[in-house]
N, CA, C and O of each residue as an XYZ file, in Angstrom:
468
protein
N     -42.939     44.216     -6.430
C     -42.181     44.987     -7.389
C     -42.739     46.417     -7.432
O     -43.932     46.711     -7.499
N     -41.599     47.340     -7.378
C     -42.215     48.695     -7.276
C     -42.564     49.003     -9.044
O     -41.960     48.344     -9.890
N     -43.286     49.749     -9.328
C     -43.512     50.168    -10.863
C     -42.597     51.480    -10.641
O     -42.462     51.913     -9.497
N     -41.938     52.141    -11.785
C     -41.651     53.341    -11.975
C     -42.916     54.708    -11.770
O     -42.939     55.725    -11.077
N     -43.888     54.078    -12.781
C     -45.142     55.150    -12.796
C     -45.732     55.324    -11.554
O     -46.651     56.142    -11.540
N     -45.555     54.975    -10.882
C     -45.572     54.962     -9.152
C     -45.199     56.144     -8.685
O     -45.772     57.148     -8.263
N     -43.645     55.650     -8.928
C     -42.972     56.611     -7.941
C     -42.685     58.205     -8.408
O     -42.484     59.229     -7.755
N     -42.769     57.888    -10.017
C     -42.718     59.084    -10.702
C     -44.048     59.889    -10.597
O     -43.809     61.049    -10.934
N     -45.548     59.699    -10.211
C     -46.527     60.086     -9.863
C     -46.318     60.644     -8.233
O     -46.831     61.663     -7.769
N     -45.447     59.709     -7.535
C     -45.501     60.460     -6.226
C     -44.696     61.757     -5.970
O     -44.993     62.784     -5.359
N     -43.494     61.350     -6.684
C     -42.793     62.792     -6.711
C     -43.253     63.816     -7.045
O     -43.156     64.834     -6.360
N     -44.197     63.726     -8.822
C     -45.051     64.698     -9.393
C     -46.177     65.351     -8.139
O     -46.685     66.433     -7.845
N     -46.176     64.276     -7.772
C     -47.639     65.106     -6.802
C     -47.395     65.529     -5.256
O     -48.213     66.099     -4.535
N     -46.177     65.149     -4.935
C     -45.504     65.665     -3.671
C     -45.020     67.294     -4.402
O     -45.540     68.267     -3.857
N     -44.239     67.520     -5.371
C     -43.801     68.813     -5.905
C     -44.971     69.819     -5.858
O     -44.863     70.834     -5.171
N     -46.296     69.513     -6.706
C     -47.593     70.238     -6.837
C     -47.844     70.553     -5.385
O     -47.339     71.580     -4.933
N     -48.580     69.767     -4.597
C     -48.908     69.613     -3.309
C     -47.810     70.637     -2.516
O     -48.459     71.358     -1.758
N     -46.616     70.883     -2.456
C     -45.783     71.754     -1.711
C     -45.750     73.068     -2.426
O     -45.693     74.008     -1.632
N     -45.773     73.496     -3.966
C     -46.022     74.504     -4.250
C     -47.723     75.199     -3.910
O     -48.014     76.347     -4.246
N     -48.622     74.337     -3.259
C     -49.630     74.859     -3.209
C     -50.817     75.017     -4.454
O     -51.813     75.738     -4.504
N     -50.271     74.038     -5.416
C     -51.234     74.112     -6.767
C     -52.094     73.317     -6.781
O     -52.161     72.528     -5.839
N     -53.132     73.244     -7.949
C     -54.086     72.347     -8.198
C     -53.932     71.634     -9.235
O     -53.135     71.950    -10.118
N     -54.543     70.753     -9.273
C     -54.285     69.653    -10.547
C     -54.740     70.520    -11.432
O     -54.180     70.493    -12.528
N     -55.804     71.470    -11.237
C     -55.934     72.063    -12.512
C     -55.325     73.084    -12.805
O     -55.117     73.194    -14.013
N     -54.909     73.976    -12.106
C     -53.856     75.102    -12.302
C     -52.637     74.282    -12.893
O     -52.366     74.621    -14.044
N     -51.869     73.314    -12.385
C     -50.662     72.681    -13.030
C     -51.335     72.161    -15.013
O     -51.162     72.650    -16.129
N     -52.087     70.976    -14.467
C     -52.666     71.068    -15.828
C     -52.826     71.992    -17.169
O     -52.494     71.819    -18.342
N     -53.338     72.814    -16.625
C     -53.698     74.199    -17.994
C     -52.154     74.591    -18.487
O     -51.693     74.844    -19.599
N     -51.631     74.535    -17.309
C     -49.991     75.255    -17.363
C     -49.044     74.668    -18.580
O     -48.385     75.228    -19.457
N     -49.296     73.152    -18.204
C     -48.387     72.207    -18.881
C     -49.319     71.989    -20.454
O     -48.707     72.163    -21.509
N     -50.916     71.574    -20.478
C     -51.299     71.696    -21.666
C     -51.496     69.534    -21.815
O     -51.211     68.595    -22.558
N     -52.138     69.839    -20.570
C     -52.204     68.579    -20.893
C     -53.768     68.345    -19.679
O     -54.166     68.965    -18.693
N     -54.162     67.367    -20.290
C     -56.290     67.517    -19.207
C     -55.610     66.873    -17.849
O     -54.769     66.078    -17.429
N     -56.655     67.862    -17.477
C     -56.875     67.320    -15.934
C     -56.763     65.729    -15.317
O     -56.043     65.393    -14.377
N     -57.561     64.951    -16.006
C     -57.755     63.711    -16.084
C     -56.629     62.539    -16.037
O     -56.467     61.542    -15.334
N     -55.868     63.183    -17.212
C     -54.998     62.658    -17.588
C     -53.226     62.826    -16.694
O     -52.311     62.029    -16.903
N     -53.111     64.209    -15.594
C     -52.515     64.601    -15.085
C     -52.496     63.804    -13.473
O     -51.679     63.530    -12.594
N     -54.020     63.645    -13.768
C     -54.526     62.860    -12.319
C     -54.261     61.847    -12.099
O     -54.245     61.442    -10.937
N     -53.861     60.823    -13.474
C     -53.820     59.353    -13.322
C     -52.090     59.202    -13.293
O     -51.438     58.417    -12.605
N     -51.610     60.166    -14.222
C     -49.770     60.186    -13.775
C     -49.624     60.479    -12.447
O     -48.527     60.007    -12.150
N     -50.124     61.008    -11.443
C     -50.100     61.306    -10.241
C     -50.274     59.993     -9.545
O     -49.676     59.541     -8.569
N     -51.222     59.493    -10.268
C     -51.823     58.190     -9.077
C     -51.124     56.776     -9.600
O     -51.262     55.678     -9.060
N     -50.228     57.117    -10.952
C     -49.677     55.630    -11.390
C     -49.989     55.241    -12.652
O     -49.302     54.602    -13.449
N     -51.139     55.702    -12.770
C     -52.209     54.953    -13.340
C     -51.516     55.147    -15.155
O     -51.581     54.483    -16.189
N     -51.063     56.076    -14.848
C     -50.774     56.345    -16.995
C     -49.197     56.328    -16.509
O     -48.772     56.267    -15.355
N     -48.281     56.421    -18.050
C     -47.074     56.046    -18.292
C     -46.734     57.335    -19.032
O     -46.782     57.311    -20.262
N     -46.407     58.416    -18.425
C     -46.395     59.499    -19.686
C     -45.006     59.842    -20.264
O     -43.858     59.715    -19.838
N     -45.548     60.322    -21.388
C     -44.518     60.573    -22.662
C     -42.914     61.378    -21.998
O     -42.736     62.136    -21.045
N     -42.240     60.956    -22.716
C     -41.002     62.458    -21.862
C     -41.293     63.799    -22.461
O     -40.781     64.858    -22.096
N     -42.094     63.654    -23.338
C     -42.626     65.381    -23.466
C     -43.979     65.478    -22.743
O     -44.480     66.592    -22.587
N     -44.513     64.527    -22.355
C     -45.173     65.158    -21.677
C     -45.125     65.491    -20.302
O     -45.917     66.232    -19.722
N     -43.731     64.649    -19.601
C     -42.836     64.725    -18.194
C     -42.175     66.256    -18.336
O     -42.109     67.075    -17.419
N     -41.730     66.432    -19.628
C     -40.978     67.829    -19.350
C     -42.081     69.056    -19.149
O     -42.038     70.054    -18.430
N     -43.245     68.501    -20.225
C     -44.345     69.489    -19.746
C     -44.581     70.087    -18.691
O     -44.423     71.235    -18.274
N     -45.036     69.033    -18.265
C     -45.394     68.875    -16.344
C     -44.475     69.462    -15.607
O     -44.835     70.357    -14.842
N     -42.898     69.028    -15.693
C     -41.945     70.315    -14.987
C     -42.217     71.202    -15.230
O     -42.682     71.982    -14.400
N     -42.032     71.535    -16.656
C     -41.813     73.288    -16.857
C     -43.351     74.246    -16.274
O     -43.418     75.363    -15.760
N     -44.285     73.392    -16.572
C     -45.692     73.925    -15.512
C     -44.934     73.903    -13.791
O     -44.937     74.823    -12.974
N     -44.527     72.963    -13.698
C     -44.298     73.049    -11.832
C     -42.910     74.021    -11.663
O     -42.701     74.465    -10.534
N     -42.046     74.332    -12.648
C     -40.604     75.062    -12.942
C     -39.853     74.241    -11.968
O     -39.383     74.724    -10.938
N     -39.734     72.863    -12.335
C     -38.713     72.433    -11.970
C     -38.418     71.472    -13.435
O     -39.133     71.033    -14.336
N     -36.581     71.420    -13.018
C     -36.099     70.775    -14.042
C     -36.088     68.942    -13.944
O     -35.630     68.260    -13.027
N     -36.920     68.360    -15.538
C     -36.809     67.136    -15.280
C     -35.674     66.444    -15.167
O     -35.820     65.233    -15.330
N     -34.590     66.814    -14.941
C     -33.284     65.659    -14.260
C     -33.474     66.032    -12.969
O     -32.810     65.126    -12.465
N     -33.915     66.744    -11.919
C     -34.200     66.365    -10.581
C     -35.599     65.674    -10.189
O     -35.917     65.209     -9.094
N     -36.353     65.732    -11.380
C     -37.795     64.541    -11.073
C     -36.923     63.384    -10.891
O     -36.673     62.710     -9.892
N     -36.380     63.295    -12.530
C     -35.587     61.435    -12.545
C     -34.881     61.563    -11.586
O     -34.784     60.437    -11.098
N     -34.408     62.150    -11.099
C     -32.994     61.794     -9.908
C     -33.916     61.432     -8.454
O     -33.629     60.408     -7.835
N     -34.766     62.120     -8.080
C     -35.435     61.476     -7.270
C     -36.396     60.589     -7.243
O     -36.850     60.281     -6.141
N     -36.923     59.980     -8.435
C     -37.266     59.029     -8.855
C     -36.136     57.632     -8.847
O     -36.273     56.561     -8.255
N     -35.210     58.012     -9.569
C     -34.305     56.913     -9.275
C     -33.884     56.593     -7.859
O     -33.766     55.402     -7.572
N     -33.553     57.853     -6.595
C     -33.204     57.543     -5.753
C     -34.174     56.677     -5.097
O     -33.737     55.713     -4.469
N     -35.551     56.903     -5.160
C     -36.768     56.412     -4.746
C     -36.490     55.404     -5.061
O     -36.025     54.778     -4.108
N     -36.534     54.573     -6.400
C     -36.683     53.488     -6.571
C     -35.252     52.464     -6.652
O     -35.122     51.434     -7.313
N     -34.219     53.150     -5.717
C     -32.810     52.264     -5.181
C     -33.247     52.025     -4.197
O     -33.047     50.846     -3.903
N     -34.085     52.873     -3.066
C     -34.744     52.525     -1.784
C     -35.748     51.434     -1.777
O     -35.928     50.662     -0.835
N     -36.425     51.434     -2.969
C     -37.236     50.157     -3.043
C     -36.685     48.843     -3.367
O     -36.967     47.772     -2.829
N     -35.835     49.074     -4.351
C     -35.006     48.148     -4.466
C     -34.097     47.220     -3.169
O     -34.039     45.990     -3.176
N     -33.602     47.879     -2.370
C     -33.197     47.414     -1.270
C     -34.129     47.252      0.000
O     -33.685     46.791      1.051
N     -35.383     47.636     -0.145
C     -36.351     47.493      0.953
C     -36.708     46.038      0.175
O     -36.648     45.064      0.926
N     -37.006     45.807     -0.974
C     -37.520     44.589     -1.673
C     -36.697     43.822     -1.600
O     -37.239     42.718     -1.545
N     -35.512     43.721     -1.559
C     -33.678     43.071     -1.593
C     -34.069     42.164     -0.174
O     -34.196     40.940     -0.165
N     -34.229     43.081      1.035
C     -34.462     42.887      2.547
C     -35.466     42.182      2.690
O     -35.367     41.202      3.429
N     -36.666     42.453      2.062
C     -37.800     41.272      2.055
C     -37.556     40.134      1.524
O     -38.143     39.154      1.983
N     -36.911     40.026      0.757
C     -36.631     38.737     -0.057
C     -35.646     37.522      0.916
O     -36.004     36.389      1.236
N     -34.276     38.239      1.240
C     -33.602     37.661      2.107
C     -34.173     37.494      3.467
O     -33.726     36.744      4.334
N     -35.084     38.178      3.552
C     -36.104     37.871      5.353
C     -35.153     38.468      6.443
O     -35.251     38.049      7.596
N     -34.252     39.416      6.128
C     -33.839     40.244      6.766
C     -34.749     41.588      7.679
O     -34.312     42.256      8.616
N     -36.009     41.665      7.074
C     -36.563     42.321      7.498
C     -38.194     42.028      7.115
O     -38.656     41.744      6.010
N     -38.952     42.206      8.491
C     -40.236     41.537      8.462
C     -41.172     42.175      7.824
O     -41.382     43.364      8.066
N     -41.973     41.403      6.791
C     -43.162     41.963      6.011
C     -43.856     42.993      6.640
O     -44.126     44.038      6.047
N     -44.254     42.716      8.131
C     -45.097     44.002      8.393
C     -44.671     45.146      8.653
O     -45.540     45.942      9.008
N     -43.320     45.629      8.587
C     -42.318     47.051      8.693
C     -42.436     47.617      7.183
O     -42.160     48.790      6.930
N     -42.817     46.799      6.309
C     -43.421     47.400      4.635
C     -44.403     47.765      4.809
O     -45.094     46.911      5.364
N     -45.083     48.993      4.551
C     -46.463     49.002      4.790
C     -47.631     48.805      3.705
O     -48.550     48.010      3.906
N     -47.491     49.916      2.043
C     -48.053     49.605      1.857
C     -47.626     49.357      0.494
O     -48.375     49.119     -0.453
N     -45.757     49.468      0.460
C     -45.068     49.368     -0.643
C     -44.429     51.262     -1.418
O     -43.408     51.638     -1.992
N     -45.453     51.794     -1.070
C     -44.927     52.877     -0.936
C     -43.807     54.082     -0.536
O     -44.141     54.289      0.631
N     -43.252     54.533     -0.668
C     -42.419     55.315     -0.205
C     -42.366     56.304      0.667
O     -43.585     56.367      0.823
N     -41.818     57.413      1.605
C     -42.179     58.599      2.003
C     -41.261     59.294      1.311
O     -40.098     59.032      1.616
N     -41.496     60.452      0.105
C     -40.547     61.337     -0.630
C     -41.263     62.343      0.180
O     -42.382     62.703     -0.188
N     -40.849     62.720      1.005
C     -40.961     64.118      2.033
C     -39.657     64.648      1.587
O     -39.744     65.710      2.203
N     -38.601     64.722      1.035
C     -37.304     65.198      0.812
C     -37.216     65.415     -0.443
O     -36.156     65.706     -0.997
N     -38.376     65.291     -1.051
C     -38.040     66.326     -2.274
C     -37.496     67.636     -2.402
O     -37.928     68.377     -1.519
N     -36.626     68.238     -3.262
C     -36.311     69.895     -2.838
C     -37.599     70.599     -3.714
O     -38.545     70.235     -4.414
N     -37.070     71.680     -3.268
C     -38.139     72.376     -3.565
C     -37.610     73.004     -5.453
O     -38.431     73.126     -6.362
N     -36.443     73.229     -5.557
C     -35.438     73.865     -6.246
C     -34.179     72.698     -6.088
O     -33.778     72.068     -5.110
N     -33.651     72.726     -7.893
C     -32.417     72.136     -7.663
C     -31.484     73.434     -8.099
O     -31.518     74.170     -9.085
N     -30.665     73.390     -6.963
C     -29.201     74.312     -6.797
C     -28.727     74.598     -8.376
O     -29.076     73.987     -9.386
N     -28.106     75.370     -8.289
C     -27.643     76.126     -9.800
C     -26.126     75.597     -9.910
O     -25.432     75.619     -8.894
N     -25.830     75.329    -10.594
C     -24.269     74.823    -11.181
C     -23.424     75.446     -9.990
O     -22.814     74.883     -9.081
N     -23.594     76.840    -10.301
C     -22.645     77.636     -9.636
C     -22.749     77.457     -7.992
O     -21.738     77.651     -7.317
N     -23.559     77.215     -7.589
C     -23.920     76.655     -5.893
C     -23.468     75.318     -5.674
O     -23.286     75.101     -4.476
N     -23.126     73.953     -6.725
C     -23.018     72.891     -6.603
C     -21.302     73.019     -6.782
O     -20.741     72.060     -6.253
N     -20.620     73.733     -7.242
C     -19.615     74.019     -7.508
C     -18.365     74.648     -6.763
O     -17.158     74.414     -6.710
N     -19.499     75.818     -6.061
C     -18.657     76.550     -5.372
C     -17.582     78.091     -6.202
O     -16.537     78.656     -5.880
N     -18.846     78.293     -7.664
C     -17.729     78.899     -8.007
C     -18.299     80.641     -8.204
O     -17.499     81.519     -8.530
């Protein structure tokens, strides 16, 4: 079973990691300890939605494209876990349950770009 705090830590720390920041530069930003930034990264904590929006507005991205790639993440697990179950596909092609979110954007598009107007 995939956890949410998982995948929502990997996205968080794939976003940081591509802007080039530090846990502690993001940290101070958002107003929330180091420590505590480290373990949402790694799974380990369940954080507040104020403290999720925090964390965007430190990284300046908006939290409906965290959740959206969080959710997409975890439809992919869902059907990688779907495939294990039915034995459609062999345990050792899972590796370590993990995901690759390499396709995070960097920026989500502005109304007016999604629109065309």
């Amino acid at each position: 079973m995939v956890l949410l705090r998982h995948l929502l830590g990997d996205v968080l720390r794939r976003l940081r990691q591509r802007q080039g920041r530090t846990l502690r530069e993001v940290s101070a930003e958002a107003r929330v300890s180091l420590g505590y930034l480290s373990e949402v990264e790694r799974g380990q904590k369940e954080a507040s939605s104020e403290l999720l929006s925090s964390i965007c507005g430190a990284l300046g991205v908006p939290l409906s494209q965290v959740l959206r790639e969080v959710a997409d993440q975890l439809a992919l697990a869902e059907l990688q876990e779907a495939a294990l179950l039915s034995g459609s596909v062999p345990a050792e092609s899972v590796s370590d349950g993990r995901l690759d979110i390499d396709q995070v954007p960097d920026r989500v598009p502005d109304v007016v770009d999604m629109v065309g107007v």
